[in-house]
N, C-alpha and C positions, 0 to 999 in steps of 0.2 A: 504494500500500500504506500502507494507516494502523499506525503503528507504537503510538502512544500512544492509545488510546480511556477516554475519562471517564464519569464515571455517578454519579448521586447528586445531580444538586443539584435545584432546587423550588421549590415556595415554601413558608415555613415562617414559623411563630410569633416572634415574637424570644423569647427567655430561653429557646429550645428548642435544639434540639441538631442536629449533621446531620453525613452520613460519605460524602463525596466518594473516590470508587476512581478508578484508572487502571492497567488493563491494557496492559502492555508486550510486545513482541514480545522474546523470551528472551534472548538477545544482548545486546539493549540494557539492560536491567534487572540481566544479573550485573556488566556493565562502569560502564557511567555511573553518574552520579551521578542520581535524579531530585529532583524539585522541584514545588514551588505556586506559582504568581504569580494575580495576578485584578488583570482591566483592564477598568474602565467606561467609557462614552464619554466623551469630553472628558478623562480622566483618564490622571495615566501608569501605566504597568503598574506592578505591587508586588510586589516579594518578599513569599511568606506566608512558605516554610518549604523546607528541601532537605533531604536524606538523602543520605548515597553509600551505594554495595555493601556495604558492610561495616556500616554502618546510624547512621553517625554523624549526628546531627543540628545543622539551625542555624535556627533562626528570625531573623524580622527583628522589630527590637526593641519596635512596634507590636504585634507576635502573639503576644509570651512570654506565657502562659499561657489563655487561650482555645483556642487551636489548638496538633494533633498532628498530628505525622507520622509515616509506620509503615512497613513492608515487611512484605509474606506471599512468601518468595522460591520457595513451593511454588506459588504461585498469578502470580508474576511480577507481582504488584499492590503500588501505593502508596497510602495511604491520608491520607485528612485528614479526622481528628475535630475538629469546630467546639464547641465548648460558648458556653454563655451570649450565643445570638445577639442580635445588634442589627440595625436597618436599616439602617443603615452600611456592614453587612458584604455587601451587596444588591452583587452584584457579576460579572460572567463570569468563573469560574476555571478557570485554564490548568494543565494535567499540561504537565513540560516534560523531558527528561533531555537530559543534555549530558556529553561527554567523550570518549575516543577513538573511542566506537562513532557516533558524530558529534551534531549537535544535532538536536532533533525538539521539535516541539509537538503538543498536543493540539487536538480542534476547540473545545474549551473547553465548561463546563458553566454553567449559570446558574444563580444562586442566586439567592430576592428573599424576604426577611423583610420580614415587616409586624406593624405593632404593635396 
C-alpha cells in the first residue's frame, strides 16, 4: 500500500516555476508531520521544507525563499511551490511524513531544469 504518492515534477525552464503534490493516505496526513527532501545521485539527501498538522512550517536554510510549503487538509495533499528555478534545483524529490502514525516515503518525483 503506497501511503504517500507524488506528482508534479518534469522538466522545466529555469526562472520558471513548478508545484510538486503528494497525496496522503488520511490518517497519516491529520497526524504527522509531512515534509520535502530531494536526493541526487552521488549526493546526500536535503531537507527542502516540512509542515506539521496544524500547518507550521520550517525550511532548511538553503530554500528560505524560492520554495513553499502548503496543506489542502480537504484534499489530504502537501504541496511545494518552487519559484525562480535553477539547474541546480535538477533533483528526485521525496514526499516524506513522519510521527506517531509512523514514517513513510514517497516513490519520489523528478524534477530537471535546463537553461
Amino acid at each position: 500500500q503506497r501511503h504517500l504518492v507524488e506528482s508534479g515534477g518534469g522538466l522545466v525552464q529555469a526562472v520558471g516555476s513548478l508545484i510538486l503534490s503528494c497525496a496522503a493516505s488520511p490518517i497519516i496526513f491529520s497526524i504527522n508531520a509531512m515534509g520535502w527532501f530531494r536526493h541526487a545521485p552521488g549526493k546526500q539527501r536535503e531537507l527542502v521544507a516540512t509542515i506539521t498538522s496544524r500547518g507550521r512550517t520550517k525550511y532548511a536554510d538553503s530554500m528560505k525563499g524560492r520554495f513553499t510549503i502548503s496543506r489542502d487538509t480537504a484534499k489530504n495533499t502537501v504541496y511545494l511551490h518552487v519559484n525562480s528555478l535553477k539547474p541546480e534545483d535538477t533533483d528526485v524529490y521525496y514526499c516524506n511524513s513522519d510521527g506517531i502514525a509512523g514514517s513513510y516515503w514517497g516513490q519520489g518525483t523528478q524534477v530537471t531544469v535546463y537553461s
